[in-house]
Structures are given as structure tokens and as C-alpha cells.
ZAMARGU-4260 file (C-alpha; in steps of 0.2 Angstrom, whole numbers, plus 5000, padded with zeros to 4 digits):
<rodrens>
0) 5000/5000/5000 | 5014/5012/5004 | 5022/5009/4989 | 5006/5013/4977 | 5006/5028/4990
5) 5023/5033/4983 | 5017/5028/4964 | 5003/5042/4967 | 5014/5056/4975 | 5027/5053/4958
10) 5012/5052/4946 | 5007/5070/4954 | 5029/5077/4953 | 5028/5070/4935 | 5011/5079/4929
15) 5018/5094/4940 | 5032/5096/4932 | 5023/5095/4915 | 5014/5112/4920 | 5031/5121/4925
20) 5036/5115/4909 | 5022/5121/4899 | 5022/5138/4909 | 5039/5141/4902 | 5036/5139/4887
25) 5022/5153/4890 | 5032/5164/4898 | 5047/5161/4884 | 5034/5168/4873 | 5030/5182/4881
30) 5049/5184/4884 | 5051/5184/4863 | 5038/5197/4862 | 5046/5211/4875 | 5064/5208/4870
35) 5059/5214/4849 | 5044/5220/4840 | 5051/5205/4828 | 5046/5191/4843 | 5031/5199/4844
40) 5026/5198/4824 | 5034/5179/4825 | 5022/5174/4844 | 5007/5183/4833 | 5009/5169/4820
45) 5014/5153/4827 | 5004/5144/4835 | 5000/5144/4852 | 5005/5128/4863 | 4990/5116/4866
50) 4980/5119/4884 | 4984/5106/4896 | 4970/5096/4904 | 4965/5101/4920 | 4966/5087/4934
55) 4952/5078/4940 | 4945/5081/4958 | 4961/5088/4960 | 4967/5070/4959 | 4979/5064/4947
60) 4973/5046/4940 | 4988/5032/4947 | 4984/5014/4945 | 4998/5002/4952 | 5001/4985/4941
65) 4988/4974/4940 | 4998/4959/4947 | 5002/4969/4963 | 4983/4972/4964 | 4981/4955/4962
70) 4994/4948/4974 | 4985/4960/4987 | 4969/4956/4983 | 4973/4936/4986 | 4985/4938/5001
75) 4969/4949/5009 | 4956/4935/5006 | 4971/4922/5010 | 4973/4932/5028 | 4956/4927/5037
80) 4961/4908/5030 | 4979/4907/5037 | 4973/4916/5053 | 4959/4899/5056 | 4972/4889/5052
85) 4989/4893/5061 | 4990/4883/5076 | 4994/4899/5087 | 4978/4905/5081 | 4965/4894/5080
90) 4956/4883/5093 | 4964/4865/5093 | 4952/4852/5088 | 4961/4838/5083 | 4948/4826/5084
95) 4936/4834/5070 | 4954/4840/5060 | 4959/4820/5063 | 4943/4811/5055 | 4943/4826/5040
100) 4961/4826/5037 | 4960/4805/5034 | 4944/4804/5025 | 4952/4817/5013 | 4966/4807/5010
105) 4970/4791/5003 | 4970/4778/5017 | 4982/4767/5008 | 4996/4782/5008 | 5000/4781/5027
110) 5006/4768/5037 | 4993/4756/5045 | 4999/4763/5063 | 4987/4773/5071 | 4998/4786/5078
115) 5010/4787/5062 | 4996/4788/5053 | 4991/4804/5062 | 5006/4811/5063 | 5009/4809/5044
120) 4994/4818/5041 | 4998/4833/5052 | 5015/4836/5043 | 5005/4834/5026 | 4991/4848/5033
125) 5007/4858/5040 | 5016/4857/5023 | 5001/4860/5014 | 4997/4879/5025 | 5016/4882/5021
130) 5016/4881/5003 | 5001/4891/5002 | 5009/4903/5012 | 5025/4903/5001 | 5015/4906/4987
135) 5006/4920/4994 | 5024/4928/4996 | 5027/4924/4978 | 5015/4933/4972 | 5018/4945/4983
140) 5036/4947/4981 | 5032/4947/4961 | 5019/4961/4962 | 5034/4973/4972 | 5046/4970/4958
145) 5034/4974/4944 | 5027/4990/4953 | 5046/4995/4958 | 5049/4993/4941 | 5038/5003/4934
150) 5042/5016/4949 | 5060/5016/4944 | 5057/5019/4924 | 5046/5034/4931 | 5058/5040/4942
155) 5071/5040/4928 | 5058/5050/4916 | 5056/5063/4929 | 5075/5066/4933 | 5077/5067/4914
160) 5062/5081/4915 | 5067/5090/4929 | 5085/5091/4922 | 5080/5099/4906 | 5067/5109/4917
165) 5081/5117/4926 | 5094/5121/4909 | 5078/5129/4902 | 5073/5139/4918 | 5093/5146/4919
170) 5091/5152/4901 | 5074/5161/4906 | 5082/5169/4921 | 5096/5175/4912 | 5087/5181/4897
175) 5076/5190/4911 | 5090/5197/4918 | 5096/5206/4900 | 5081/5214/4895
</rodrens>
């Protein structure tokens, strides 16, 4: 969650960023048509620079990869399960666990020893929670990479931005500072 957080907050640097751009462009115009009656004649022709869509709601639209949504979504719904099943967690029964445990099995895949028996299906039942739970973290894990992936090719689009951002902001200021 906190890293969709962080998606939303770079989402909103990026389109931010966008503006400043586009209000530098503006006010290089405006620039063009002070410094000469020439710029002024030139700004009067060309075209103006396309408007920018306002935001929504004030809100910037960010929607983290589907397969972290996923991962979420299943380890969520997988919580409430794990939480009846860990032994920390849930009320021992192990007389109703027993009979369902062995009438879901094979009969024939255990020793005939009562006790073995039992004990052979706990460690199939204990395996069986933890390879659901690795799995969980698979996905999990999966979902982190893809988003951070996606994070870190924004991050490198904005520092790109911003750097070209601040070159053109110097020229500006200095061209400011002749007139």
C-alpha cells in the first residue's frame, strides 16, 4: 500500500512538472515578444501551445500494476484463512481435524499405525498451509518487483524532465536578467 502511495505522490511530481514546463514555454513567449517588435510579429503567427487538461477532483489518475493488485487482493482474502488455520491462532480440535484430514486422504498412503498415521497427516496439513503461504509471498514478492519497476522507469523519466526543466529555467532567468 505504501508503495502505490509513493506511485501516486510521483504520478502528481511528474504531471507537476509538466505544468512548470508548459508555463515556460508561456512565459518564453512572452519573453520573445518584450525583448523585439520582431518576437512579437513571430508569437502573433505561430501557434499557440496546446492547453493542458485540468486534473480531476484535483486528483491525478495512478493505478499500480495489475499483478500487485492481484497479489494484494489474494493475500487479503488468504489472511482470514491462514489466521483459522495457524496453530497459534486457531482453537485446537484435533479430533474433528483428525477424521477430516483422513477421510480426505488416501488411506492406503499412510502407514497402518494409528499414531504414524496421524502424525503423517499433520506434517502433510502443516506442509500443505506452508506452501500456500509461500505462494502468497510469491506473488507478493512478484507484484513489488513489477510495481518498483515501473516506479523506477518513472523516476528516471522525471529526473530526465526536471534536468531539462532546470537548463531551460537558467536560460529564462538570464534572458530576464538582460532585458
Amino acid at each position: 500500500q505504501e508503495l502505490v502511495r509513493q506511485g501516486e505522490a510521483l504520478k502528481r511530481t511528474e504531471q507537476m512538472v509538466d505544468k512548470m514546463d508548459q508555463d515556460l514555454k508561456t512565459s518564453q513567449r512572452h519573453i520573445n515578444s518584450i525583448k523585439s517588435v520582431w518576437g512579437g510579429l513571430v508569437n502573433y503567427f505561430k501557434a499557440k501551445p496546446p492547453e493542458s487538461k485540468p486534473e480531476q477532483n484535483g486528483a491525478p489518475e495512478y493505478y499500480a500494476n495489475s499483478r500487485l493488485k492481484e497479489a494484494m487482493m489474494s493475500s487479503k482474502e488468504q489472511e482470514s484463512k491462514y489466521q483459522e488455520s495457524h496453530p497459534n491462532l486457531r482453537k485446537l480440535d484435533d479430533s474433528g481435524l483428525l477424521t477430516d484430514v483422513v477421510s480426505s486422504v488416501q488411506r492406503d498412503a499412510y502407514p497402518k499405525n494409528q499414531q504414524l498415521r496421524a502424525y503423517h497427516q499433520k506434517i502433510d496439513t502443516n506442509l500443505d498451509e506452508m506452501s500456500s503461504g509461500l505462494s502468497r509471498l510469491k506473488s507478493l514478492a512478484l507484484g513489488l518487483q513489477t510495481e518498483i519497476e515501473e516506479q523506477d522507469d518513472m523516476l528516471d523519466r522525471l529526473t530526465k524532465k526536471v534536468e531539462t526543466l532546470d537548463v531551460n529555467i537558467k536560460n529564462t532567468d538570464r534572458k530576464v536578467r538582460q532585458l
